[in-house]
Structure formats: C-alpha cells, structure tokens
C-alpha positions in Angstrom: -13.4 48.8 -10.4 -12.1 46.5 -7.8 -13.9 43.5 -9.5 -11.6 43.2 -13.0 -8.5 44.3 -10.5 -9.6 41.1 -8.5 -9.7 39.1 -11.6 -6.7 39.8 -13.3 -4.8 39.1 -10.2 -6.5 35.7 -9.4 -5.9 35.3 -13.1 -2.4 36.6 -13.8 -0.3 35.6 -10.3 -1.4 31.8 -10.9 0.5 31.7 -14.1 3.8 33.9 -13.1 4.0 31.4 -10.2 3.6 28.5 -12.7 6.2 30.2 -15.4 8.5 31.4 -12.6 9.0 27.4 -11.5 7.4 28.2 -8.3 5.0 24.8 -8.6 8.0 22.8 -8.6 9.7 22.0 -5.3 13.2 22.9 -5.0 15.3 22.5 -2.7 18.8 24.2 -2.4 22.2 23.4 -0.2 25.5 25.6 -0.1 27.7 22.8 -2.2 25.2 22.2 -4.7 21.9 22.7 -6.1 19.5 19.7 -6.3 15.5 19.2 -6.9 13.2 17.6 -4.6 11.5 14.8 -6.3 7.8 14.0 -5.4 6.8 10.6 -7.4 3.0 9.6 -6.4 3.4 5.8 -6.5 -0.5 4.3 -6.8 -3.4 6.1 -6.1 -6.9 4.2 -6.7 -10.3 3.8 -5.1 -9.7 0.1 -6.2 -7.7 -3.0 -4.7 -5.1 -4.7 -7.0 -8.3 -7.4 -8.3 -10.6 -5.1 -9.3 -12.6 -4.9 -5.9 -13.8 -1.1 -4.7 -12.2 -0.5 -1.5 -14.9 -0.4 1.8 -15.5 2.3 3.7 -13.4 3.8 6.7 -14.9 2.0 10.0 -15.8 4.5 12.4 -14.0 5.0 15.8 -10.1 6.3 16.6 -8.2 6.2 13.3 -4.5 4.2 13.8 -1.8 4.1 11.5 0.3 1.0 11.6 3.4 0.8 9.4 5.3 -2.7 9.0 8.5 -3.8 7.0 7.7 -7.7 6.6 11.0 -10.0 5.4 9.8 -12.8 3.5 12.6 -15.6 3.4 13.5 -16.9 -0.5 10.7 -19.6 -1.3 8.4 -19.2 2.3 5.0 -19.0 2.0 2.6 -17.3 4.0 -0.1 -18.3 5.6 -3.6 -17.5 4.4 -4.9 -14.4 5.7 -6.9 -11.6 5.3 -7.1 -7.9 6.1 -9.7 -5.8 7.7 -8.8 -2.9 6.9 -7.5 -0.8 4.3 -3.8 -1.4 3.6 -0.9 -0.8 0.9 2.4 -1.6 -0.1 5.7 -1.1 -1.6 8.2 -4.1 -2.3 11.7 -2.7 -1.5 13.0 -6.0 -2.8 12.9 -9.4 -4.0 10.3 -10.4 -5.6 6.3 -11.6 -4.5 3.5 -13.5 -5.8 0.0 -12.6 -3.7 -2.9 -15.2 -4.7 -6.5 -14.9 -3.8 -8.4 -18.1 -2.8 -10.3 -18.1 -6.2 -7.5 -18.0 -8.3 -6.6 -13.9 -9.1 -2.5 -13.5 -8.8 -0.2 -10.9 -8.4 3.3 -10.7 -9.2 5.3 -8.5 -7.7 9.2 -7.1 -8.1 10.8 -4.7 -6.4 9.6 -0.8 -7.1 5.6 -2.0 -7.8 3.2 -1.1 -5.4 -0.1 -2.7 -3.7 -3.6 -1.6 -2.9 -4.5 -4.8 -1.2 -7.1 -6.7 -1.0 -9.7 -6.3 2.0 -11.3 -9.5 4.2 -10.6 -11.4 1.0 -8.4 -14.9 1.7 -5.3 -14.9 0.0 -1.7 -15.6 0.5 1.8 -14.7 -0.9 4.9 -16.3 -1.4 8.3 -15.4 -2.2 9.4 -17.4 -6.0 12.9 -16.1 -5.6 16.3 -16.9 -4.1 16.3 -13.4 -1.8 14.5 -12.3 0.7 11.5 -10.5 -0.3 11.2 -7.4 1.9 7.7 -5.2 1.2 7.0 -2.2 3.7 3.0 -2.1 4.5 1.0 0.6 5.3 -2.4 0.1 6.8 -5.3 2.7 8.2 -6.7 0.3 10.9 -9.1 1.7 14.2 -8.1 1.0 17.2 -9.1 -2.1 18.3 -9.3 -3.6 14.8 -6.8 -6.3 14.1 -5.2 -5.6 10.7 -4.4 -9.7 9.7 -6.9 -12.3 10.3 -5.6 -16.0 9.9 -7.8 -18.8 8.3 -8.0 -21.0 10.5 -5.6 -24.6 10.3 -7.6 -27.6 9.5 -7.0 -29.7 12.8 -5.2 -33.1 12.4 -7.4 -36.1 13.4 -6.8 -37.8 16.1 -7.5 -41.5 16.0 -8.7 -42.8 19.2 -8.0 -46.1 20.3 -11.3 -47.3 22.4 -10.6 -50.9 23.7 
C-alpha cells in the first residue's frame, strides 16, 4: 500500500509546485515586487565555426575572467587559445576571423564559444570601443592566448 502512496506523491507534488509558480524564481522586496530573470545566453558542445570543442586537460582547473577594451578600428594580433573560453560583447561592435577565411560579426548582446588553438584575430569596425567580457576554463599552468609569432624584419648586412 505504500507503493501507489509513493507514486502519487512523486507524481502529484511535481505538478502543484509547477501550477503553484514554484519553478519560477521570485524574488520579493518591501517597496515592490519584482521577478528574477534567468536568461541562458549560449549553450553548445560546438565553437562559433562549427568545430567540436576538446576535451578538459587534466590537472588543477582555473577560472580566469577578463574584460578586454578594444579601441574603435585596432586590430588584434593573431592568436589562439588553448583552452576552452567564451564571451559576451558588452559593447561596440567585433569582427573575429579565422586564418582560413570563416568570420564572425559581432554586436553588443551576442555571445561567443570560441574557437580553440585555431589562428584567428578580431578587429573592432566601429567608431567605439568594443568592450567583450571573456570567460575561459584554463589549468594551471596553461597559458590561455598564444601569439603567432611576428615575421622578423630582414636585416641587410653590409660585408665590405
């Protein structure tokens, strides 16, 4: 007789709660009554080209948040990242291009799931300061940006 009181109660609290408005958070002051808003802004097993993000490296997980203020028409230098990061651009506006030709544009609001150890570089198009906060889930003792190397300037040498 316990089993169908089990079931009914696993069966019938579940949907009161749901009915009730108890799956919604809510939050509630003196002066006023207002509704906490949880927006998920990307979610994917993907980077923004296509690419299935890589594994977790093992060792001590790190967290390492940036905000990165991108001056109106800079460009950055290209990189690439090691690890698993993402992105929000809080303003301005971003263009992220991948050495074999994939773009992204970017405005204020869209998100990122970057690429990982792929070459690329953004730039800013616009006439503000693009400002993009970055999230990335590094190990300690991983660097999180890699720079491609500069081609070096030849030197002429003058052998008399």
């Amino acid at each position: 007789m316990r089993k169908p009181v089990f079931k009914i109660i696993t069966v019938v609290i579940p949907i009161l709660l749901i009915l009730s408005g108890c799956s919604t958070v809510q939050a509630h002051s003196e002066t006023s009554s207002s509704s906490i808003v949880v927006k998920e802004l990307d979610k994917d097993t993907h980077s923004w080209n296509g690419a299935l993000l890589p594994q977790y490296p093992k060792g001590q997980p790190q967290i390492t948040l940036l905000r990165i203020s991108i001056p109106p028409k800079a460009t950055l230098r290209t990189h690439r990242h090691p690890v698993i990061n993402a992105a929000v651009l809080i303003s301005g506006r971003l263009t992220v291009k991948t050495l074999d030709g994939q773009t992204l544009d970017l405005e204020a609001g869209d998100t990122l799931i970057e690429v990982v150890n792929t070459w690329h570089y953004g730039f800013n198009p616009g006439d503000v300061p693009a400002d993009i906060i970055v999230f990335y889930a590094d190990v300690v003792g991983t660097p999180i940006t890699v720079y491609q190397p500069q081609p070096e300037t030849s030197k002429e040498t003058d052998q008399k």
